[in-house]
C-alpha positions as CSV (number, residue, x, y, z in Angstrom):
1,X,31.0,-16.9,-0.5
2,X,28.5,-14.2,-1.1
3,X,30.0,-11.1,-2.6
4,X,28.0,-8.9,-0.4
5,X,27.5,-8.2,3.3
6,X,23.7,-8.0,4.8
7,X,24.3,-4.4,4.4
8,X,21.2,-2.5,3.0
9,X,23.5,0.6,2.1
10,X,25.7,-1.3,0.6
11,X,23.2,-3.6,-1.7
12,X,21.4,0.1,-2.5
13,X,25.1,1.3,-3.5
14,X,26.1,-1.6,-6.0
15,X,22.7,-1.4,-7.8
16,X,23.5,2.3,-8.3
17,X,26.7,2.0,-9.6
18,X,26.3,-1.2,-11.5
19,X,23.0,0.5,-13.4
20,X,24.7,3.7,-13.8
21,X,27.6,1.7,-15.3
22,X,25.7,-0.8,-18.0
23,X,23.6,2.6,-18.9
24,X,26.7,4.9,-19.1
25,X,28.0,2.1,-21.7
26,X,24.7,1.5,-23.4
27,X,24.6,5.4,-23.6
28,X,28.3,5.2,-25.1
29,X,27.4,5.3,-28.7
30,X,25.1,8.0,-28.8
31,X,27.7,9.9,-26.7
32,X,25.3,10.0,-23.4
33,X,26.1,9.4,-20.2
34,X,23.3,7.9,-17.6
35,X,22.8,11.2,-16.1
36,X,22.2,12.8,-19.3
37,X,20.0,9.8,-20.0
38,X,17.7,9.7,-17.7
39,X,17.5,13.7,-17.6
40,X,15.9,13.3,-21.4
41,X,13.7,10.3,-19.9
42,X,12.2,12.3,-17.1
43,X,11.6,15.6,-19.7
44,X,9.9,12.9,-22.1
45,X,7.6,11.1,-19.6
46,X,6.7,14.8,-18.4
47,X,6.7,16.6,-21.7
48,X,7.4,19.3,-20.0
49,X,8.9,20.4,-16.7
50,X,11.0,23.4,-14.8
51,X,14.8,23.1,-14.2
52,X,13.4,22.8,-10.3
53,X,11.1,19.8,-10.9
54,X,13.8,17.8,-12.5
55,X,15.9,18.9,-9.0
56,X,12.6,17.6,-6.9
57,X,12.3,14.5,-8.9
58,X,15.6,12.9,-9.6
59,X,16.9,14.5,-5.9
60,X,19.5,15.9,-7.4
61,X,21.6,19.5,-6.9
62,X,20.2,22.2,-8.8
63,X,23.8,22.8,-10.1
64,X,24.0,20.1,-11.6
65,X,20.9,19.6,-13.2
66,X,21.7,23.4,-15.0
67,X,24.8,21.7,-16.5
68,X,23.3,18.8,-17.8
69,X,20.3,21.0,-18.8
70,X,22.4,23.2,-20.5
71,X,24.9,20.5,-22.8
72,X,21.5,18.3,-23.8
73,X,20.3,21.8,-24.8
74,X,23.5,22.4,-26.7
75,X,23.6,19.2,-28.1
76,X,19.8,19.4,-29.2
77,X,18.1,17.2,-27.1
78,X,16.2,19.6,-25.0
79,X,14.6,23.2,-25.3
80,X,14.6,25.7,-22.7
81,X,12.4,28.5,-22.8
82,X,11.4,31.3,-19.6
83,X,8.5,30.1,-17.9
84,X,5.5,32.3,-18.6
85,X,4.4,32.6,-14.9
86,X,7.9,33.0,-13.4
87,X,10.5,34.7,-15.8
88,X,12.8,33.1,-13.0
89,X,12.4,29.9,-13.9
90,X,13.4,27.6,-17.4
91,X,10.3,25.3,-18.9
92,X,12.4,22.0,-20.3
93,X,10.8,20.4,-23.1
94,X,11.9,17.4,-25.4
95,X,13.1,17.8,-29.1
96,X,12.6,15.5,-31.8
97,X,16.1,14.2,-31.2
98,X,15.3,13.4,-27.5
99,X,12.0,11.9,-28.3
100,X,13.8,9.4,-31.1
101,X,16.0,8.2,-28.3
102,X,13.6,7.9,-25.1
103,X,12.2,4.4,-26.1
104,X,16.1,3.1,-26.6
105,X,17.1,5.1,-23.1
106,X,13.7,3.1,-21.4
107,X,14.8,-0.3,-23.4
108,X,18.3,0.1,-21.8
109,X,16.7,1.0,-18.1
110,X,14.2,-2.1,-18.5
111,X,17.6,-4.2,-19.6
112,X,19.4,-3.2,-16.3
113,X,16.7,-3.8,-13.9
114,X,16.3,-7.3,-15.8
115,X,20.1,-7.6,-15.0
116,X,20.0,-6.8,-11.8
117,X,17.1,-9.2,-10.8
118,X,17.6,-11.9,-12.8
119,X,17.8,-14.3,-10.1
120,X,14.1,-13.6,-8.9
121,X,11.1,-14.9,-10.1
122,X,8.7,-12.6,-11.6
123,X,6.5,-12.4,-8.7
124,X,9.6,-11.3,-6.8
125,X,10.4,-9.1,-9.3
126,X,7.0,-6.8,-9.4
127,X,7.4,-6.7,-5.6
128,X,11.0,-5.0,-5.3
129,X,9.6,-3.0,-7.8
130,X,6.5,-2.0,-5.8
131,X,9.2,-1.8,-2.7
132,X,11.9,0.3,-4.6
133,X,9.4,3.0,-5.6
134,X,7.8,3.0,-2.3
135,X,11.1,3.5,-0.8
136,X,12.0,6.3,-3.2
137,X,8.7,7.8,-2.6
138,X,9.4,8.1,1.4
139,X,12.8,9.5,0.9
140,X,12.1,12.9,-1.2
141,X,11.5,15.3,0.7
142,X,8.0,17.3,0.5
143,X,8.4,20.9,-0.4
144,X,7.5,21.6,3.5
145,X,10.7,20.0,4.8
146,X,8.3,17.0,5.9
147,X,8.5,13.7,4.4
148,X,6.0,11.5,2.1
């Protein structure tokens, strides 16, 4: 008996919570959590970005991005200085401590997705892939309100 229904919603929500719980415990040890994680992945793949494009790209609430912000900042993962253009707005940029742990964060992310697919081939693997992010990719929102 499958564990599963046919439910898309419901497939989406078990990969969610089943990555977010093998990262959280991957994370464990360095005293991360997965949202913390992959907060100090996106600043490292960008080198650089405002508190409001980490909102935009991990379509998260701006609230909460401020708070995790603020304890990798604490805890010296990140650095947040006023933007130049817009004394508004935080630049986010990595520290040496974030930049030591990025490839073990991406190792633990690449672990998890092989997890979560292992009964695929790899052919079927680069295609849910290719489907995830073009799935992703239609659900954030454009600045405008419209979508991708």
């Amino acid at each position: 008996m499958p564990y599963t229904t046919d439910s898309p919603f419901k497939s989406i929500s078990i990969l969610y919570r089943k990555s977010h719980i093998w990262l959280n415990n991957a994370c464990a040890p360095y005293d991360l959590t997965a949202a913390q994680a992959v907060v100090i992945l996106i600043v490292c793949d960008f080198q650089e970005l405002t508190q409001d494009e980490i909102t935009k790209r991990l379509s998260l609430d701006k609230s909460v991005i401020a708070k995790t912000v603020t304890k990798l900042e604490e805890r010296g993962f990140l650095i947040r200085t006023p933007n130049a253009r817009d004394k508004r707005t935080y630049d986010i940029r990595p520290t040496e401590a974030a930049w030591s742990i990025h490839p073990f964060i991406k190792e633990q992310i690449e672990a998890s997705f092989q997890r979560m697919t292992q009964n695929m081939t790899e052919t079927e693997r680069k295609e849910f892939q290719r489907l995830l992010l073009l799935a992703a990719e239609a659900a954030i929102p454009l600045e405008d309100g419209t979508f991708a």
